[in-house]
C-alpha positions, -999 to 999 in steps of 0.1 A, spaced: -537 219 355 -515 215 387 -499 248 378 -533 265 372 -543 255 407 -518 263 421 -519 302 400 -555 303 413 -549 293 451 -518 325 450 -540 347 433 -568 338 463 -535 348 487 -526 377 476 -560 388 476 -564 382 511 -527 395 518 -541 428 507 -558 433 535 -532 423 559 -514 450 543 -539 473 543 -545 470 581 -506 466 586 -500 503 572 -524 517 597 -506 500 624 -475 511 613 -491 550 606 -496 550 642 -464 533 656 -440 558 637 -457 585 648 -465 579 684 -443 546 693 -475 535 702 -480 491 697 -517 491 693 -531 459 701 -571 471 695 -562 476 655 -581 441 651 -615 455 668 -612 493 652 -613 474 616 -644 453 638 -658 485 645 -656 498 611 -674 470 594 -699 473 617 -704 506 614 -709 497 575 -738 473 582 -755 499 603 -759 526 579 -768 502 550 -787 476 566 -797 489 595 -808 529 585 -810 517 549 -788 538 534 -774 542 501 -740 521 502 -715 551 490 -732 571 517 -728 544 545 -697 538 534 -688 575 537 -701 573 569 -684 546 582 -647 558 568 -657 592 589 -667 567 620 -637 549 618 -611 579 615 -638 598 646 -631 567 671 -589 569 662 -592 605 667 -614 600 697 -591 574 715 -558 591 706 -575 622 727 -588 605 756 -573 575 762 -539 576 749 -524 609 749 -526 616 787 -504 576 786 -475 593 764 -448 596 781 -453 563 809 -442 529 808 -446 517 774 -463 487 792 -493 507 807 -495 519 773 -496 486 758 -514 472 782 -546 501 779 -546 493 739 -559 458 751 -584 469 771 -597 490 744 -601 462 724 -621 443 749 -641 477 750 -648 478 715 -657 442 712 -682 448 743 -699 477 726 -703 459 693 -718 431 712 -748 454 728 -752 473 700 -754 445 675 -752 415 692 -727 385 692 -746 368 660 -726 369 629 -736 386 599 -737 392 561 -725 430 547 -749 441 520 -733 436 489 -715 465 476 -685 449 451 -692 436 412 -703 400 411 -689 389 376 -666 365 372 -629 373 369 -602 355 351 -568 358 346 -556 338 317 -569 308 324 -571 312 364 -606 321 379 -601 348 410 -632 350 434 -644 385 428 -650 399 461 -612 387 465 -598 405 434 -617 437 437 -606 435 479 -574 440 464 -578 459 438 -594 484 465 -566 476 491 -537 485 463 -553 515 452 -560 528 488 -525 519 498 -514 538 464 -531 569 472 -518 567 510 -484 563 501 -485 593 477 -501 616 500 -477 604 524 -448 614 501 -463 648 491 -491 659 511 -484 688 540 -500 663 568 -476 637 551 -450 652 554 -457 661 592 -459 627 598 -428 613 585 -410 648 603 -424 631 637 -416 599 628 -380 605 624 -371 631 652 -396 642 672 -376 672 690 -364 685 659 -403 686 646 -411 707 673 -382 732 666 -395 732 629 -427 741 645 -446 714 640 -474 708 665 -469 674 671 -496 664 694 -515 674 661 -500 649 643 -504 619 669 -545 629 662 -536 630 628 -520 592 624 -548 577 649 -574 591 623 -560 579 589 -553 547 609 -585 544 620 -599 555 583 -573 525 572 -589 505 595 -624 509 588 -618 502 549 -601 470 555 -628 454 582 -655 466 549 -634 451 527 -629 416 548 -669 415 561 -675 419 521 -654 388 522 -660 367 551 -690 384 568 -689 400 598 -689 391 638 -672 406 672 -643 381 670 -634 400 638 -606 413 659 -589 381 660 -575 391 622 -554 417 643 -530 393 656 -519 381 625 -515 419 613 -497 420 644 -477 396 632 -474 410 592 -461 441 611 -436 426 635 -424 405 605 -420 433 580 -408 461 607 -425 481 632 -420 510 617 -417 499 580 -451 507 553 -430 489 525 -424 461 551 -462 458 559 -468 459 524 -442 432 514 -450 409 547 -491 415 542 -488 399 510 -462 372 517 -478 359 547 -514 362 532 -498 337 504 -484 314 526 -516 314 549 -535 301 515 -510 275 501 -506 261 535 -545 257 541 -547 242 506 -519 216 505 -518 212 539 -549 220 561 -566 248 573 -552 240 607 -519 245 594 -527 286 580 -516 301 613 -488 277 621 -467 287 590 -476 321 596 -456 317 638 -432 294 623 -422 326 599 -428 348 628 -397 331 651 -375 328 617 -378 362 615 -372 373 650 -341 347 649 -326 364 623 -337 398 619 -354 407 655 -364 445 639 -380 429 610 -374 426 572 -373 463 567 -374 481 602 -350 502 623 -324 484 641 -330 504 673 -358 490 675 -358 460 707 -361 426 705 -401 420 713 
């Protein structure tokens, strides 16, 4: 029975380690592309979920069409902030740039806040609610259909990444932004490009967690542990989002079972300066890339 408990409490991890990953890639999309650190990834996936409630609860539409609409919101305000807020930065102090992504977040958490208020809320449910075992082990099932969702979203992103025209674009910038340009690729294109699928990214995962956890404006607070999945896997690394995501979404659940839920985001730091120690670009990112 230990064993089965212990099965159940991973499964619960990995679940929840989807999302980290989910989020992760969108941070990443945007840091190959445009070297940009984006600190307001936590409130866009905020601003996303919220978005969600809006159209279903609060204009009472059909879920698949609120969630539509929200996917479109979320990819519109990377899009929109990539355009007027970042773009004109490119270019200066990587500070100022970093810097600005904070105060977008403080921005977006502001706005939710008047729109919606500070009061937390409940998503309308949207997932299946039947039970869901594996062998023996019982899985939540807004936690295994999260990842179910998360995995298959990742899968289609990595395959469009791989094949697609845009996809290819993106991993052209990524690697060498000069000789993009001589291949005439319109890489100011493609920054608008990686801020919208990483705001689409985005927008999923904060629907995904409110389904989940419910939603309120310190949502964003989930970003700094994606900040962390990232920094651990590699800046600039999707499988290193995807292998850290999980990881440290497993950890995060054993430790708050055997341990205490004070101790979730302590092994999760404690990795964090292992990492650094050893490996300061990350489990799977660029060398070049400086200590942080």
């Amino acid at each position: 029975m230990e064993w089965l408990f212990f099965f159940e409490v991973s499964l619960a991890g990995l679940g929840f380690g989807a999302l980290y990953a989910l989020t992760a890639v969108a941070f990443v999309v945007i840091y190959k592309a445009t070297r940009v650190i984006n600190l307001a990834m936590g409130e866009m996936l905020m601003f996303g979920a919220y978005l969600f409630f809006g159209f279903a609860a609060g204009m009472a539409l059909p879920v698949w069409l609120a969630l539509v609409l929200a996917l479109l919101g979320g990819a519109l305000l990377g899009l929109g902030l990539e355009r007027i807020v970042i773009r004109p930065l490119l270019g200066e102090n990587p500070i100022s740039v970093f810097m600005v992504t904070i105060g977008l977040s403080s921005v977006l958490v502001g706005l939710v806040e008047i729109i919606w208020t500070a009061t937390p809320r409940s998503l309308p449910d949207f997932l299946p609610s039947d039970p869901i075992f594996i062998g023996d082990a019982f899985v939540a099932p807004k936690t295994f259909w999260s990842f179910v969702i998360a995995a298959v979203v990742i899968g289609v992103f990595l395959v469009l990444f791989r094949f697609w025209r845009g996809g290819v674009a993106l991993r052209a910038t990524a690697s060498d932004q000069g000789a993009a340009y001589a291949m005439g690729i319109n890489v100011p294109a493609v920054y608008s490009l990686s801020w919208g699928l990483a705001g689409m990214l985005a927008a999923g995962a904060g629907i995904l967690l409110g389904s989940v956890a419910g939603i309120s404006s310190e949502m964003g607070v989930f970003g700094l542990t994606v900040l962390v999945v990232v920094i651990v896997g590699g800046l600039d690394s999707v499988l290193g989002a995807l292998v850290a995501g999980l990881f440290i979404g497993w950890v995060e659940s054993l430790a708050g079972v055997y341990l205490g839920g004070e101790y979730e985001h302590l092994m999760t730091f404690i990795i964090l300066m292992v990492v650094l120690l050893l490996r300061p670009w990350g489990l799977f990112g660029t060398r070049e890339i400086e200590r942080l």
